[in-house]
C-alpha positions as CSV (number, residue, x, y, z in Angstrom):
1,X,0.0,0.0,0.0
2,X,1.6,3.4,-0.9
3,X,-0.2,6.5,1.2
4,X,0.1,9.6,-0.3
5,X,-1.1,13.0,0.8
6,X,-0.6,16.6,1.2
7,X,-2.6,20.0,1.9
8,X,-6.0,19.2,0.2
9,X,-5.5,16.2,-1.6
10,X,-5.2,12.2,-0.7
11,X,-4.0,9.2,-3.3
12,X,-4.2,5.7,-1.0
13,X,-2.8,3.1,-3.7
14,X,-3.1,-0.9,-3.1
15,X,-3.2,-2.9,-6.0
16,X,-4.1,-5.8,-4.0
17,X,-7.4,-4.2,-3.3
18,X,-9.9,-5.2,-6.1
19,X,-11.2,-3.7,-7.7
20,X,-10.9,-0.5,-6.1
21,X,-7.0,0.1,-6.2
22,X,-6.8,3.8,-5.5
23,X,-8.6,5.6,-3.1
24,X,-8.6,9.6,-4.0
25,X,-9.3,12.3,-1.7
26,X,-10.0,16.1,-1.8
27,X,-10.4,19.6,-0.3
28,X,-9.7,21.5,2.6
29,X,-10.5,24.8,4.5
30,X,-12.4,26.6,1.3
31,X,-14.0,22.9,0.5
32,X,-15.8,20.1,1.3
33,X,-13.4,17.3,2.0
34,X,-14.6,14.5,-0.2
35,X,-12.9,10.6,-1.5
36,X,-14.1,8.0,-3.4
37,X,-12.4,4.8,-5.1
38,X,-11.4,3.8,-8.5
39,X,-10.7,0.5,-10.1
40,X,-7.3,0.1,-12.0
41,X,-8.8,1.2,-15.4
42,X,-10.2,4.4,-14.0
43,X,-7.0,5.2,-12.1
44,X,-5.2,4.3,-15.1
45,X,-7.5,6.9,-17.3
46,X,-7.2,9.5,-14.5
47,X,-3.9,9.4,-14.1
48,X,-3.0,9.6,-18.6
49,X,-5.6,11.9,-18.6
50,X,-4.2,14.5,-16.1
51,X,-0.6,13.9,-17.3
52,X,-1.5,14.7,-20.9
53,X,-3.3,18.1,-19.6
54,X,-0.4,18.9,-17.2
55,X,1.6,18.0,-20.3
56,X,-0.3,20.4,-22.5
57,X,-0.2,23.2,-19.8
58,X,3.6,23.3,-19.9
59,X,3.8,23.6,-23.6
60,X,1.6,26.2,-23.7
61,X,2.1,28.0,-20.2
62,X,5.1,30.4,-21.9
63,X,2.9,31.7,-24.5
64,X,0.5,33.0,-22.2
65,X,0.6,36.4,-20.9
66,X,0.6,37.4,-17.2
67,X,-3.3,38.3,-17.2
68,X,-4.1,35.3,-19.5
69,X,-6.0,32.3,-18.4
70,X,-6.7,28.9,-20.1
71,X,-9.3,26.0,-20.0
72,X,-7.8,22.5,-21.0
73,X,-10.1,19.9,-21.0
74,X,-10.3,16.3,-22.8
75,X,-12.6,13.0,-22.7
76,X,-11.5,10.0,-23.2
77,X,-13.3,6.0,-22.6
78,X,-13.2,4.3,-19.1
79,X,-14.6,1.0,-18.9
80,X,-18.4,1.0,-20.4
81,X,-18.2,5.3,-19.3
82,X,-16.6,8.4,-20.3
83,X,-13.8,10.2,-18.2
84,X,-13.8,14.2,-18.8
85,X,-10.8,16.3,-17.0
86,X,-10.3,19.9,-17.0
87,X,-7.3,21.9,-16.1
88,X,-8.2,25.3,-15.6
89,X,-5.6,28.6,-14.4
90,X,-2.9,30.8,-15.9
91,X,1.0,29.8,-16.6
92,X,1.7,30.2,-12.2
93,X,-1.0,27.5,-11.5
94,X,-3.9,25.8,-12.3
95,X,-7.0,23.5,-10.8
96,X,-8.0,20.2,-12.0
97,X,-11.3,19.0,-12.4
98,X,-13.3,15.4,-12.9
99,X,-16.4,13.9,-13.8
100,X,-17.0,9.9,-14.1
101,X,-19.8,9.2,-16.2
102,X,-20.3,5.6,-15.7
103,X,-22.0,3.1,-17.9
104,X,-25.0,1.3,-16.8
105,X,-25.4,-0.1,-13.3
106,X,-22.2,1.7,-12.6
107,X,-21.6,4.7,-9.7
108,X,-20.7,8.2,-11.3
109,X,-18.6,10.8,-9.9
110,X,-17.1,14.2,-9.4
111,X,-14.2,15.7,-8.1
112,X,-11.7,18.2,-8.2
113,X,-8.6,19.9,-6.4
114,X,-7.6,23.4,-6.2
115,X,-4.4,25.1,-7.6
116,X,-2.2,24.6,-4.6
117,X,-3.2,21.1,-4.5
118,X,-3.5,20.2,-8.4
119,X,0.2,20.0,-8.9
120,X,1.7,17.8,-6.0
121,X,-1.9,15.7,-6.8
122,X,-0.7,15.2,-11.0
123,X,3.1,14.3,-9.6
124,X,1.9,11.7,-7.2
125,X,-0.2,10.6,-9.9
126,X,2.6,9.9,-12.4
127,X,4.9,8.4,-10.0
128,X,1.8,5.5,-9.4
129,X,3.2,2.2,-11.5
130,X,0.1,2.9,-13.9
131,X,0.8,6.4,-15.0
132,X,2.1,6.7,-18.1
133,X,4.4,9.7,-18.0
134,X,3.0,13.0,-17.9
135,X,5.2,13.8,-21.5
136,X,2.0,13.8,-23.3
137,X,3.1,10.7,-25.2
138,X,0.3,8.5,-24.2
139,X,-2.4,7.5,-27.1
140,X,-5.5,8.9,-25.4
C-alpha cells in the first residue's frame, strides 16, 4: 500500500485491493473534504488523462501572458463510461477537475482539487506504476 497525501488532496494506492485500487481524496479549509475509489482502469485513465493536460499546460504555459488564463479539457473512454478532466488557471497555476460518467449499473462521480493542490496531486499521480508519463506521449 503506498499512502500519499498533502494539503488538500489524498492518493491511498493498493493494487491488491480489487477492484478499487486507488482511493482519491480532496479539499480542505475553502472545501468540502470528499474521496471515493477507483478501479485500476479508472486510475489508469485519471492518471493519462491529467498527465496529458499537465503536459499540454507546460507547452503552452510560456505563450500565455501574465493576465491570460486557459481552460484544457479532454474525454476519453473508461470501462463501459466516459472520463472528462479539465485543467483550468494561468501559466503560475492551475486547478484540476473530474467527472465519471459511468456506464450502466455503474456509480458516477465528481471531483476536483484546487491550484495549490492540483500540482503535488498530478506528480503523485505519475509516480503510481500505472501512470504513463506526464510527456504527453500517451495515445488517449
Amino acid at each position: 500500500m503506498q499512502v500519499q497525501e498533502g494539503k488538500g488532496w489524498r492518493l491511498d494506492h493498493d493494487p491488491a485491493r480489487h477492484p478499487f485500487v486507488l482511493l482519491i481524496g480532496g479539499g480542505g479549509e475553502q472545501q468540502a473534504c470528499w474521496a471515493l475509489e477507483l478501479t485500476a482502469a479508472e486510475a489508469t485513465a485519471l492518471a493519462a488523462g491529467v498527465g496529458r493536460l499537465v503536459a499540454q499546460h507546460a507547452a503552452l504555459a510560456d505563450a500565455l501572458m501574465d493576465e491570460e488564463s486557459i481552460d484544457l479539457e479532454l474525454e476519453r473512454p473508461c470501462g463501459d463510461g466516459v472520463l472528462w478532466l479539465a485543467l483550468g488557471g494561468d501559466r503560475r497555476g492551475w486547478a484540476l477537475r473530474f467527472v465519471l460518467t459511468p456506464g450502466p449499473g455503474q456509480r458516477g462521480v465528481e471531483g476536483g482539487w484546487d491550484a495549490a493542490a492540483s500540482a503535488p496531486l498530478a506528480a503523485a499521480l505519475a509516480a503510481l506504476m500505472f501512470a504513463p508519463s506526464p510527456s504527453g506521449a500517451d495515445s488517449g
